[in-house]
C-alpha positions in Angstrom: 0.0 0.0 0.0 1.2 3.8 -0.5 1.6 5.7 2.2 0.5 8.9 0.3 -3.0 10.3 1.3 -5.0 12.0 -1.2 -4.8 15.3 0.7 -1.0 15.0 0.3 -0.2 18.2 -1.4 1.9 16.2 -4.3 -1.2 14.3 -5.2 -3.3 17.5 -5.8 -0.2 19.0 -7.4 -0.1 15.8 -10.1 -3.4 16.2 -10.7 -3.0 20.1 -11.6 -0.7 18.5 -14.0 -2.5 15.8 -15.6 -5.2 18.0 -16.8 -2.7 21.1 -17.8 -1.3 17.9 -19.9 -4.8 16.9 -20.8 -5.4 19.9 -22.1 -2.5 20.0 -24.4 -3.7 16.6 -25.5 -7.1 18.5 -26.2 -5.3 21.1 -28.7 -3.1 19.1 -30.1 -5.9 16.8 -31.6 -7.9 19.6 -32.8 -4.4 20.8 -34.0 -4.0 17.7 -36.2 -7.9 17.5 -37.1 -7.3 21.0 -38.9 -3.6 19.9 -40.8 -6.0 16.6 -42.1 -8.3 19.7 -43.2 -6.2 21.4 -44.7 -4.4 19.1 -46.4 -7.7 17.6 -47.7 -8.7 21.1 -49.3 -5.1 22.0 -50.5 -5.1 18.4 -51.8 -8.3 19.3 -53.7 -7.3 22.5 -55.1 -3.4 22.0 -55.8 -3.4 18.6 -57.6 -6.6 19.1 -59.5 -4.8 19.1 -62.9 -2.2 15.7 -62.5 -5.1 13.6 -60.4 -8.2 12.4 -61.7 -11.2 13.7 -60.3 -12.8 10.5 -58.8 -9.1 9.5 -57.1 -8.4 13.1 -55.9 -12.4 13.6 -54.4 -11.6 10.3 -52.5 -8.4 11.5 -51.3 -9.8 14.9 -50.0 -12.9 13.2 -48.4 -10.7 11.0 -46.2 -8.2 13.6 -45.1 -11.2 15.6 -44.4 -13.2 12.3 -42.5 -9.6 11.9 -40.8 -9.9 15.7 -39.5 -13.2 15.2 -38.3 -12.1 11.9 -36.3 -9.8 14.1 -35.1 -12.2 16.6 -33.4 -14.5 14.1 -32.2 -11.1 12.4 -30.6 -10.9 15.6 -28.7 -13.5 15.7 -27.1 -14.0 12.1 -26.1 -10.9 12.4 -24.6 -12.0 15.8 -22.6 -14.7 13.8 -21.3 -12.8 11.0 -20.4 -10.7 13.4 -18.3 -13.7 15.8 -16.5 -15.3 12.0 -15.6 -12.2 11.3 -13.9 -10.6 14.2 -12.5 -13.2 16.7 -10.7 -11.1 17.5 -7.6 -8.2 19.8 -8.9 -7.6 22.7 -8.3 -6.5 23.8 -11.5 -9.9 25.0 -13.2 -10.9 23.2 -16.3 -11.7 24.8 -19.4 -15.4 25.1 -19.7 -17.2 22.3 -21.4 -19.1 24.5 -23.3 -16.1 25.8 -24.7 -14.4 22.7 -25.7 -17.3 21.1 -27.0 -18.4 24.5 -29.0 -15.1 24.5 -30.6 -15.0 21.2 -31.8 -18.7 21.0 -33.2 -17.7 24.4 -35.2 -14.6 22.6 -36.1 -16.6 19.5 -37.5 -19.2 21.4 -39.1 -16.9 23.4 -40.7 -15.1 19.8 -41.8 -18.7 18.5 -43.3 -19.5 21.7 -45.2 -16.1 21.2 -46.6 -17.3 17.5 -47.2 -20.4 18.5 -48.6 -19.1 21.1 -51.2 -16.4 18.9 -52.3 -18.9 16.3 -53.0 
């Protein structure tokens, strides 16, 4: 058994840390959700002339279904932490603001997936 309580200061300061690393882990999907973007539009617009058309939609379509994972990723994983972690005393983002961000981020992925269609 540990002899560490959970009021031990050095268990509230490694939780502070987990979620400033969680939340890291939160932008750094949405990070990567947007280069799969991207690179699914740029894709779409720079090789239009040396790929053919049904080969280079397919392309863009999956870098763009890879960017949405991407944000759903996100915030799975944000709720994974906020179910596990309620006791810090580093404040967490605010759900509404993590969730906001990455619906707008996958909306703006399917209208991209929609006009490209």
């Amino acid at each position: 058994m540990s002899d560490i309580s959970p009021d031990d200061p050095r268990v509230r300061l490694a939780e502070d840390r987990t979620i400033l690393a969680a939340e890291r882990t939160y932008a750094s999907w949405l990070r990567t959700g947007l280069a799969f973007l991207g690179a699914g539009l740029a894709a779409q617009h720079f090789l239009a002339g040396s790929v053919s058309g049904g080969a280079l939609r397919l392309l863009a379509l999956a870098l763009i279904a890879c960017g949405s994972l991407c944000f759903g990723l996100a915030v799975w994983r944000d709720h994974t932490l906020r179910r596990h972690l309620g006791s810090a005393q580093v404040p967490l983002i605010a759900r509404a603001v993590t969730l906001g961000l990455a619906l707008i981020l996958g909306s703006i992925a399917a209208l991209a997936a929609v006009m490209l269609w």
